[in-house]
Every structure is written in C-alpha cells, then in structure tokens.
C-alpha positions as CSV (number, residue, x, y, z in Angstrom):
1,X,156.0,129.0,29.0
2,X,156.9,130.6,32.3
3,X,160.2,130.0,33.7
4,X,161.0,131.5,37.0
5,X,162.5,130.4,40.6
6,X,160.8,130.9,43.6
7,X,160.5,131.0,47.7
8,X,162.9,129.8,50.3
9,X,164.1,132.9,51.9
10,X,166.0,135.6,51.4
11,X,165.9,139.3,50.3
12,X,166.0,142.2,53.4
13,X,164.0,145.5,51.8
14,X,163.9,148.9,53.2
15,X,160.2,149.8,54.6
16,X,159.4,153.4,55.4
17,X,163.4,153.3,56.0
18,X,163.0,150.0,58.2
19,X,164.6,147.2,56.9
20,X,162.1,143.9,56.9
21,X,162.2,140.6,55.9
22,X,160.0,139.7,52.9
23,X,160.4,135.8,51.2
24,X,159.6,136.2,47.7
25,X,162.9,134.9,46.3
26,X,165.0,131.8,47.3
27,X,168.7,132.0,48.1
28,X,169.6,129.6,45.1
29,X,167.7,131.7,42.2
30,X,167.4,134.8,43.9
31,X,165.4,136.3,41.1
32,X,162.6,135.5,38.0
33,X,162.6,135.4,34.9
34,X,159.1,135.3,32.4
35,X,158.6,135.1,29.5
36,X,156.7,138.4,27.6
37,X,154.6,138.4,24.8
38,X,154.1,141.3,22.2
39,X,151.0,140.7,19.5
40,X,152.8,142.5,17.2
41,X,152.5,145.3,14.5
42,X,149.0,144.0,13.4
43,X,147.4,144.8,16.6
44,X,145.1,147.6,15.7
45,X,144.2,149.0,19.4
46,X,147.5,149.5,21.2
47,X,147.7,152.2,23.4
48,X,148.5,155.3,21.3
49,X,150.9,156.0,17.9
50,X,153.4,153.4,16.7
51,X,157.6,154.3,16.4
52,X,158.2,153.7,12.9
53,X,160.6,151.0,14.4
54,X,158.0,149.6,16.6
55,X,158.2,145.4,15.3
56,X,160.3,146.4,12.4
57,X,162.5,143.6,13.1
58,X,161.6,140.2,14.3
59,X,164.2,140.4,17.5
60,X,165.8,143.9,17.7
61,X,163.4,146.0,20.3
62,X,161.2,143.0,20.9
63,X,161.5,142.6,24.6
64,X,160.6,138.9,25.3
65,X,162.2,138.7,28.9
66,X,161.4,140.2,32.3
67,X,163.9,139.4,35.1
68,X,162.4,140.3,38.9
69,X,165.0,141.0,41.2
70,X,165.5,142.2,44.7
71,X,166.4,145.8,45.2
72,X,167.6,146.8,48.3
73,X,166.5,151.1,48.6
74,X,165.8,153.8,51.4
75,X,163.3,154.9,50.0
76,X,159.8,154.0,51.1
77,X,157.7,151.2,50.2
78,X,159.3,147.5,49.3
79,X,161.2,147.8,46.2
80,X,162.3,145.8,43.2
81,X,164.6,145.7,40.3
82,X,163.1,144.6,36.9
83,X,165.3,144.1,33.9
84,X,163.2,144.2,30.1
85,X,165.2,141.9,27.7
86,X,165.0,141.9,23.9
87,X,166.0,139.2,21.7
88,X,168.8,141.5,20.7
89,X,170.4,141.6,23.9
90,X,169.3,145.0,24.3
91,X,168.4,145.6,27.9
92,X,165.5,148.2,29.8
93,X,166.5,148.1,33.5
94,X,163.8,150.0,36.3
95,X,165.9,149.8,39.5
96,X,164.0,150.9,42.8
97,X,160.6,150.2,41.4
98,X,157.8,151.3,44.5
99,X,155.6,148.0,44.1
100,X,152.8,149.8,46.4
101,X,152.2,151.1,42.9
102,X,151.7,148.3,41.0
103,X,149.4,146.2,43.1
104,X,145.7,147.1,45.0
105,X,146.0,148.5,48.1
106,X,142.5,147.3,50.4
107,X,141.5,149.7,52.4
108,X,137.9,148.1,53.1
109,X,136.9,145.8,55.8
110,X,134.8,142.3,55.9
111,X,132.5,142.0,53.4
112,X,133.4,145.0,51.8
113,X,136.8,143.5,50.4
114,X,134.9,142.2,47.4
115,X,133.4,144.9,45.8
116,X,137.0,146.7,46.4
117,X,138.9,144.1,45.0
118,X,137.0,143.7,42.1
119,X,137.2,147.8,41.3
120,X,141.0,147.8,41.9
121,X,142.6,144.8,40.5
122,X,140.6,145.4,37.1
123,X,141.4,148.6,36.6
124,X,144.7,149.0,34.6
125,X,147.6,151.3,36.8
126,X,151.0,151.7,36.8
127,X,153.9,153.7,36.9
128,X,156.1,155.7,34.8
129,X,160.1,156.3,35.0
130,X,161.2,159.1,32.9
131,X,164.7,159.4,31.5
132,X,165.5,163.0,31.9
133,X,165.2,161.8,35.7
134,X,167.3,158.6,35.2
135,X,164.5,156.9,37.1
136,X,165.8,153.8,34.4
137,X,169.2,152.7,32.8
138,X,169.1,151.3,28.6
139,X,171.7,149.1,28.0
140,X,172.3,148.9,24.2
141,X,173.5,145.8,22.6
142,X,177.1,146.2,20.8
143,X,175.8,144.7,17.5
144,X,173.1,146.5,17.1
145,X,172.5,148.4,14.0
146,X,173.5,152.2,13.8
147,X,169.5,152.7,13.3
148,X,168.1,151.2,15.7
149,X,170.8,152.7,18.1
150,X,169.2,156.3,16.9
151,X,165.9,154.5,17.6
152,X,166.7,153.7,21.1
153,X,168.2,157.3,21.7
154,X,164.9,158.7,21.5
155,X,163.7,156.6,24.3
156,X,162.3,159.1,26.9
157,X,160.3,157.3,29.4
158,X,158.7,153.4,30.6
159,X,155.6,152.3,31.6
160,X,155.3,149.0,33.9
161,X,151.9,148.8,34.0
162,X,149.0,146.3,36.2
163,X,147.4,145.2,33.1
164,X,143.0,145.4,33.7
165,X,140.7,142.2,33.3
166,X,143.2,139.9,34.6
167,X,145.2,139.6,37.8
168,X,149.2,138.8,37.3
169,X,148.8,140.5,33.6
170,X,151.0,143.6,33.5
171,X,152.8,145.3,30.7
172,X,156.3,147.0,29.7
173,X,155.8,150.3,27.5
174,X,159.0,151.8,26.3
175,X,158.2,155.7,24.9
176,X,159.4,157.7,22.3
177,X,160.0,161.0,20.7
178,X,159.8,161.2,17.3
179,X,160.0,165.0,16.1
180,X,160.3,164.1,12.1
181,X,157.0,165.5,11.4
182,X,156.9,167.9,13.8
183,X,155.4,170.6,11.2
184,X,153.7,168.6,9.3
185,X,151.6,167.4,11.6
186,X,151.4,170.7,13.7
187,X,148.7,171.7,10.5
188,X,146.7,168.5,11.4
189,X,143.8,167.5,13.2
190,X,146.0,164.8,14.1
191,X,148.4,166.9,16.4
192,X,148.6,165.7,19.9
193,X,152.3,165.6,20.9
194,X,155.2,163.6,19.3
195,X,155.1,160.6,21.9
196,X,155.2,157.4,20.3
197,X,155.3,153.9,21.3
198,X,158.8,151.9,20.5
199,X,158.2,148.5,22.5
200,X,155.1,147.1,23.8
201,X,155.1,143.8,25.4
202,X,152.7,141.6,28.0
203,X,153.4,139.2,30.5
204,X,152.6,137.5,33.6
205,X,153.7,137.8,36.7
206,X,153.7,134.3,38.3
207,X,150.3,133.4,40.6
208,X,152.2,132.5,44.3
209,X,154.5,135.5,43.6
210,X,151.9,138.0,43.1
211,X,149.7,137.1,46.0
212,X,152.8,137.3,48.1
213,X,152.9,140.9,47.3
214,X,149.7,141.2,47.6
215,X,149.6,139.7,51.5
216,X,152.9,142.2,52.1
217,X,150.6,145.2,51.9
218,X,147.1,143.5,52.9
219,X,147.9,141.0,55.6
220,X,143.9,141.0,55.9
221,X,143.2,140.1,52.4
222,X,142.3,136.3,51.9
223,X,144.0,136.2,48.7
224,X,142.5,133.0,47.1
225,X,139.8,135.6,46.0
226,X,142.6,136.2,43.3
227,X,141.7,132.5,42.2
228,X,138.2,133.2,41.7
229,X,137.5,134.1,38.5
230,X,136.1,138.1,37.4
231,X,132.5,136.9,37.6
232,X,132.2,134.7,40.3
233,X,134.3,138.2,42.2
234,X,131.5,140.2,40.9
235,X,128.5,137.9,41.9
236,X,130.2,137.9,45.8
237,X,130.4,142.2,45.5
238,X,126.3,142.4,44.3
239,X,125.2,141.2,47.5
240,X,127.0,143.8,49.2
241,X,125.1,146.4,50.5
242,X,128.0,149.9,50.3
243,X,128.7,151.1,54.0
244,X,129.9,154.1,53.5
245,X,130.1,155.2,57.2
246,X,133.2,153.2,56.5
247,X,134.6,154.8,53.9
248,X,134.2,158.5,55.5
249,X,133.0,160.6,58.5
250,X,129.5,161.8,58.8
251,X,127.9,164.1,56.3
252,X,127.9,167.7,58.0
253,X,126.4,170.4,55.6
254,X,124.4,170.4,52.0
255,X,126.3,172.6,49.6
256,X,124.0,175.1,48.4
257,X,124.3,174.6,44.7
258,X,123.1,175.8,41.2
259,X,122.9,173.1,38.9
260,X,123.9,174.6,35.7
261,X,123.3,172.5,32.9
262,X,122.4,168.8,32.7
263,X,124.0,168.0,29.2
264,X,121.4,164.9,27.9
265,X,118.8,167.8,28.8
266,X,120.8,171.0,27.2
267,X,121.5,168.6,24.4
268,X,125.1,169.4,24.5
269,X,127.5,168.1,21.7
270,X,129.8,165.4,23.0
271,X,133.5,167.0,22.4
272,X,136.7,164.4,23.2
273,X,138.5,165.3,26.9
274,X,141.5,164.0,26.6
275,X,144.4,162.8,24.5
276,X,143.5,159.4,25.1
277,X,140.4,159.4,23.6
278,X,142.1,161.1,20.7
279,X,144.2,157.8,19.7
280,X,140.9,155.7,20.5
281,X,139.4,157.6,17.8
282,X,141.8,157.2,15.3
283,X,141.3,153.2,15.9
284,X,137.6,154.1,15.4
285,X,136.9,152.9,18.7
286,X,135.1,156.3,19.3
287,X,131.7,157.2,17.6
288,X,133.6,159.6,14.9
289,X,131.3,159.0,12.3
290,X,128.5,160.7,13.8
291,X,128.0,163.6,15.9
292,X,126.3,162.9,18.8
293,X,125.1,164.9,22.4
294,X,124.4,163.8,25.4
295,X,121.0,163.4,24.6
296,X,121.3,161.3,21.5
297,X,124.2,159.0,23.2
298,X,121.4,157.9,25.7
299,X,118.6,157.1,23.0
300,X,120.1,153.4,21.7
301,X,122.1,150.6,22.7
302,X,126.0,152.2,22.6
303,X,128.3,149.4,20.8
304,X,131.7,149.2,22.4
305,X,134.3,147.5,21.4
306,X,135.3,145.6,24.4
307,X,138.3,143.5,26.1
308,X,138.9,139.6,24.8
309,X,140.6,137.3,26.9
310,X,141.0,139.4,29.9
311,X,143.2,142.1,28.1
312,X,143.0,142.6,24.9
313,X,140.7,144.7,22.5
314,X,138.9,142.7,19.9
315,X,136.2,143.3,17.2
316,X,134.8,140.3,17.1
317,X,131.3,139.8,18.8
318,X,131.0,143.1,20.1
319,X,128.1,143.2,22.6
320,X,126.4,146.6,23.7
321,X,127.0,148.8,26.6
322,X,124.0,149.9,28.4
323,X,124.0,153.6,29.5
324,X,120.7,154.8,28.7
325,X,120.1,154.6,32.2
326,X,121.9,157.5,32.9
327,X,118.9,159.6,30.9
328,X,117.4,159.6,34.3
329,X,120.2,160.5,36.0
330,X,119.4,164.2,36.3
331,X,120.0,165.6,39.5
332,X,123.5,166.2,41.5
333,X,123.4,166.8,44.9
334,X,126.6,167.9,47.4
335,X,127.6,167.6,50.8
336,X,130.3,168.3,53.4
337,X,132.1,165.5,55.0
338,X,132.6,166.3,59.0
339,X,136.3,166.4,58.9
340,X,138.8,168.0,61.8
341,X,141.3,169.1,59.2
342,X,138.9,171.0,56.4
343,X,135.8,171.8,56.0
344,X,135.3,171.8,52.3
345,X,136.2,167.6,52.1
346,X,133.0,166.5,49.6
347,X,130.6,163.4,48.5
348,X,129.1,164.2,45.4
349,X,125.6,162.1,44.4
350,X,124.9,161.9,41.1
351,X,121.1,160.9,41.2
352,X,117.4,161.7,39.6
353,X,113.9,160.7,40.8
354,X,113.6,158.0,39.0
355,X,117.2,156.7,38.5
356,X,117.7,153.3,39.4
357,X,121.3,154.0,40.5
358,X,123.6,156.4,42.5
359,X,127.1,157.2,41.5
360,X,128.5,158.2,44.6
361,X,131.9,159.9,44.7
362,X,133.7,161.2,48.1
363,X,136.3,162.3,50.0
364,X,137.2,164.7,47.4
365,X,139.2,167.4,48.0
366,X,138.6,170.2,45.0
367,X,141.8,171.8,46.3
368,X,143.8,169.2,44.5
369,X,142.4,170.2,41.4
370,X,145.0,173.3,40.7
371,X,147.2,170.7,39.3
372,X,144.6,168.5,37.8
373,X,143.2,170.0,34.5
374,X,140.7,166.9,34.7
375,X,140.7,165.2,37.9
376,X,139.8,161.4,37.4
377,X,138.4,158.9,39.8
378,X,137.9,155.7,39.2
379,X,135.6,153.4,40.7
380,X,137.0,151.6,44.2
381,X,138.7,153.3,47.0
382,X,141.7,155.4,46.8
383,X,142.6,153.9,43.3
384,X,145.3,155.2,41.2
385,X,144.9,157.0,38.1
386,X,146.2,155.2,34.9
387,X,149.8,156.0,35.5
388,X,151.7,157.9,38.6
389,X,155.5,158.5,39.1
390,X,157.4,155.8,40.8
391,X,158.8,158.4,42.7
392,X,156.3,161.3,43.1
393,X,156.8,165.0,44.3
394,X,156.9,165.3,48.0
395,X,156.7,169.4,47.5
396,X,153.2,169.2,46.1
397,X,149.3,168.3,46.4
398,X,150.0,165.6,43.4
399,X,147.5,163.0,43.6
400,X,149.3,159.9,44.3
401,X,147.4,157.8,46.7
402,X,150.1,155.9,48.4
403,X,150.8,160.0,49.7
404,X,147.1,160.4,50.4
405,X,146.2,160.9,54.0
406,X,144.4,157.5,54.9
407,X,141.3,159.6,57.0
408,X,140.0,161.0,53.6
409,X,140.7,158.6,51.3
410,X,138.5,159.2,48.1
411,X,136.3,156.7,47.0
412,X,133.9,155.9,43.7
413,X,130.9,153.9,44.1
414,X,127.8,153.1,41.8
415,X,124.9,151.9,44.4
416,X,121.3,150.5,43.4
417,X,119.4,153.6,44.5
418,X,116.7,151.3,46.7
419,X,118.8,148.3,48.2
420,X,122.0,150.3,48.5
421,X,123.7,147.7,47.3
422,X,127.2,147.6,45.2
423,X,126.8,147.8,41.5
424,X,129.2,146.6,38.8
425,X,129.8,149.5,36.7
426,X,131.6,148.3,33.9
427,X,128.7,145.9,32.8
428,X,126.7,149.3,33.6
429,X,129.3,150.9,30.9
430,X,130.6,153.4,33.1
431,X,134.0,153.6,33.5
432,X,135.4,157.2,35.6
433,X,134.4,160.2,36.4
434,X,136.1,164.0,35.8
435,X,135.8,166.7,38.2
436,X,137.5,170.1,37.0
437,X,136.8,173.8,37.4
438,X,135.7,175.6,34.3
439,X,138.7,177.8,35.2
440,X,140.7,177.4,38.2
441,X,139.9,180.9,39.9
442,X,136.0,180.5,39.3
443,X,132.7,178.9,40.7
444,X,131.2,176.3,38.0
445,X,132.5,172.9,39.0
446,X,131.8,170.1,35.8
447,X,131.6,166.7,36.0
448,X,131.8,164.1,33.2
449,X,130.8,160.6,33.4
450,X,133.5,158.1,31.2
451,X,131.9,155.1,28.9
452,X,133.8,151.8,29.7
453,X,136.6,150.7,27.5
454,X,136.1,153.1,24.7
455,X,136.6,155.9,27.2
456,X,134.2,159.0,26.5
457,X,132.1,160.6,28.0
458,X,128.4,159.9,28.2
459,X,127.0,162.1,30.7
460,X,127.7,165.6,31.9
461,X,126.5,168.0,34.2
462,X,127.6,171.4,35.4
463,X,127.4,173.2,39.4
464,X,127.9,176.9,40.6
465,X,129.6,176.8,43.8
466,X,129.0,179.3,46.4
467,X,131.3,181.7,46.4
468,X,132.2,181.3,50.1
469,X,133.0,178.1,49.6
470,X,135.0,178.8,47.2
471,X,137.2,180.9,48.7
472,X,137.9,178.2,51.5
473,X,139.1,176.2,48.4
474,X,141.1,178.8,47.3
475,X,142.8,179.0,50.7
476,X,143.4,175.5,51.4
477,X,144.8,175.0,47.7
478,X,147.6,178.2,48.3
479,X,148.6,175.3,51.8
480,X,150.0,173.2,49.3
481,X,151.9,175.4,46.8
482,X,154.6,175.9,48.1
C-alpha cells in the first residue's frame, strides 16, 4: 500500500539561487509518506556485506517509512527533505537532497529522447550523504536497546538511490563500519574494507509525483513514455538511427595510436576491477569456479544471473547473455573532437572488420582521469556513475555531471555497425566501459568492456598514446588541481 498526499500548490525552492515555484505538494498535506519494503536477511544478492544487526530484529533498524518533504535551500538545483522511518521510531533524515541527482536528465532531441531515456532511467544512480560531513541527521529512538544504539553509532554514511529496471523504484542504504575483525580479515582474501550494510530497504516513489520532477528538469520530455513499459521503450529506441552530430562537434584529427594488446587475442586472464565485483563474487554471481581469459569468456553462451521483477536478483530461470560477439570486436580507433576549449576532447570506436556493432564512447576528456583510478561510462548521455555526492567539490575536476560543461557532454553508445542504428546493450550483455591510464604519468590508455548485471569485464584492449598528446593532457589536467 501507498499512502501519500499530493498536488494543489504550494512549496517555493531555491533554483541556481532563484527562488521558483514548483507544485508537487498541496497546502493541506504538504508532504508524502510511502510505504518501504526490505526482503530481508534471506536475500542472497544485496549490495555488498551484511551488519551483523542488519534484520536482527523484526522492527528495530527496519526502515518501513519514507516521508518527502519540501526543503527550502540556496544551494543549487530544487531540493527536498526525506525522512527514513523504522518501526522503532528510529529516524534517517537527508535534508537538502539535490534531486538533479536522482532523476534522468535528457539532453537529446526528437527522436533521440528514446534511446536516452531508456539508457538513463534503467541504470541504477544515486547519491551518497556522508556523516563526517553531516550531510544527514539520525535520530535515535529513546527505547531503544543499548545494542542497537552502538549499532547505529557506527552509521557513517546513506545512499538514496534510483533503483534500475523500473522507474519510481529507488532505495535507502544506511552504511556501516564494523572494525571487529579488522585483523582477522586483513590475512584474508576476503579483505576489502570494513563497510557494511545496516539497513536496506525499497520503495516507490508515487507515478504523478515522479513525472512531475521529471517535467521540472525536462520540460521537453513527454513523460507518458514513463508509462510505457521497458520493452515497448526499447522497441521505439531500435529504430533510431544514433545522430551523433548531436551529441558533439565535428571529428577534427585521428589519434595516431598503437594498439597494444587485444586481450580475447593475447589471451589475457580475466582479473576482478573493482570492489564491487568482489562482493558479486562472494554471492557466486561471478565465474569464480573457473579461470577464464578473454578469449575463453567469448567461446560459449555466458550465464548471468539477471534482474526479476524490474529490481531484484533472482536464480531462477536464468537465461544467457550473449557477448561472443565482441570476439570480433578487435580494433579501436581514436579521434579528436573539434572543440574551442581543448584540443584533446576524444570519441573512442571500439570496432573490427567484421563486427556487427560499434561501441561508441565520446566527449571524453582523459584529463579527468587523475582522480579516477577507473573512469566508468555508462551507456546514455552524460549519465551518472553509480553514486555521486549530493553536494560535490566545486575545487575539483570530479566527475559529476550536473557540474559537467553541457558543450562536451560525454556520451556511450552501442550502434549496428551497417544501419547506424541504436542498439540495446544490456540484451547485448554489455553493461560500462573503463577508461584509466596504466599509470597516471604514462602513455598506455586501457579500456575494459563491463558484462551486464554480474558486472565484469568481458573485453579488453590496450593503446599507446602519443607522447605529444599526452603532454597536452598533462597540461590541461594541472588546470584543474588546484
């Protein structure tokens, strides 16, 4: 059950320090209030290591409420106040929340909307508050157990989070630190860090409310599309051909590059990236049993376990992922983006001779990359990255694309190599891509292709740079240091 008030009028917000008028509440119930749901303990593929007091009890830490207020705030963007409620009474309260973060932002045209859409609003982002910046307030319920007080202590930081596969679905993380094993598991190949997770819970954001928001930062957007459901989205974006003269300028210069190593043709060993694929592996969603390279990977069907019900991971009928096609993807090819403001602004083409797709990345800017060990991208325009701050550095080249400059937008693409037209990538079973250095002060760029869902990678390849270009990396990156 959903309960929640709704539109009238009401609520002024500060915008880029102007103060608008936006109706999303009504001036009897100037708020909501729905209804979350947690699956529980049992729930094998959460999103990283359980608190030993995650769903000890049946109501303390069980956060079942989410109230939506309005927040009036100078800072930018249109903000909100959201209030986490457990059956306890214990309360989670995120105060200026930047809702630019938590919904798509459109930056296509016509047409073009669809395949956009589709990439952004199933794709799971969100935003973080951390506690050593008071960027939220806990509120601990007087009757609650000396224990679970301790518990609650170690809180650190929150995720509110657009959930992926189904618009209105978002989620409320609360984090831990849990140093009790500390040296123990410092001897393990089970040492990542000592985050755990202490409250989990799902819920919806009503339909009428979302798409409000949704219309307050894309007036364009027609946003019945949100009605439609994933495939009928999908079947509108594969009859789009990719204009990508919209996306960016014109293509100045081929980078002349050394391609290094292909990895399905080296035969590389597939090695984890990231701490995220770490916890997947632990919930044997990654291929642990056996070793595999990039080669071997690309020789059979790849089974996946994949999303049920628009959210959540299941084991049940698992169905394959496709990637072999990405054997033939053996060639990378570079170019220079005719830009006023720098000249090293890229497109990247991953692409072979007889390839039947193009995964097209641009507008990337490899000065970013001195604070990005791995520099993900995921497929749409301008997306965002898993999880940014809700209030970023100013100082710094962070990646945070409501700071982006909007004439070099970055944008992730896979294309049918003859029509040009807009290819669905996750029933491709490609996911994101990585773009790092091999050390920050050299010339061998890599690139890793992600697998959909279980998250690792499935394709590599590896460029020398020349060193010219380089250095004009190196220059532009010392602009933003400081």
């Amino acid at each position: 059950m959903i309960k929640y008030w709704l539109i009238v009028s009401f609520s002024v917000f500060y915008f880029f320090g102007t103060a608008q008028n936006v109706d999303l509440f009504s001036s009897e119930k100037p708020y909501l209030e729905v209804e979350a749901f947690s699956p529980g303990k049992s729930y094998s593929y959460d999103i990283g290591e359980k608190d030993d007091f995650y769903h000890r009890s049946d109501s303390v830490l069980i956060f079942n409420t989410v109230r939506i207020e309005p927040f009036k705030s100078k800072r930018n963007g249109l903000r909100l106040k959201f209030t986490f409620i457990d059956k306890a009474g214990n309360q989670v309260i995120c105060p200026d929340t930047d809702i630019r973060k938590l919904i798509p932002k459109i930056d296509s045209k016509g047409e073009m909307i669809y395949p956009e859409l589709l990439s952004e609003e199933y794709n799971r982002f969100g935003v973080q508050f951390r506690g050593w910046r008071d960027e939220y307030d806990l509120k601990q319920s007087p009757n609650v157990l000396e224990e679970y007080a301790s518990a609650l202590d170690r809180a650190y930081r929150v995720q509110l989070v657009n959930n992926c596969l189904e618009p209105t679905k978002w989620e409320f993380v609360l984090d831990s630190e849990d140093y009790s094993d500390f040296k123990k598991r410092r001897k393990s190949d089970n040492y990542l860090n000592q985050r755990r997770i202490l409250a989990h819970s799902w819920f919806n954001v009503p339909m009428d409310f979302y798409k409000k928001l949704i219309k307050f930062y894309n007036p364009e957007v027609d946003t019945d599309l949100l009605d439609l459901t994933y495939d009928e989205l999908s079947e509108k974006a594969e009859n789009i051909s990719v204009d990508f003269s919209a996306l960016r300028g014109p293509l100045k210069d081929n980078v002349p590059i050394d391609i290094l190593e292909i990895g399905h043709k080296s035969n590389r060993k597939i090695s984890i990236l990231d701490p995220e694929e770490y916890y997947k592996k632990q919930f044997g969603l990654v291929l642990s049993e056996k070793e595999y390279t990039y080669s071997t990977i690309l020789d059979e069907e790849l089974p996946l376990t994949r999303f049920q019900d628009r959210g959540f991971y299941t084991t049940e009928n698992l169905t394959p992922f496709y990637v072999q096609w990405l054997k033939y993807v053996d060639d990378i090819k570079i170019s220079t983006i005719e830009m006023e403001d720098s000249e090293i602004i890229l497109e990247i083409r991953l692409t072979g001779e007889y390839s039947p797709y193009e995964i097209v990345l641009g507008n990337v800017d490899l000065a970013i990359m001195n604070e990005q060990i791995l520099c993900g991208f995921l497929f749409g325009v301008n997306t965002f990255i898993t999880n940014v701050r809700n209030n970023s550095r100013t100082a710094t080249f962070n990646y945070d694309p409501t700071q982006y400059p909007s004439h070099r937008k970055p944008y992730l693409y896979l294309v049918d190599k003859k029509t040009g037209k807009w290819v669905n990538n996750q029933f491709k079973g490609v996911e994101k891509l990585y773009v790092s250095f091999e050390d920050i002060n050299y010339n061998k760029l890599n690139i890793h292709v992600l697998s959909y869902e279980r998250i690792i990678p499935v394709w590599m390849g590896q460029v020398r740079l020349p060193e010219e270009f380089v250095e004009k990396v190196r220059i532009r990156r010392r602009l933003f240091n400081y």
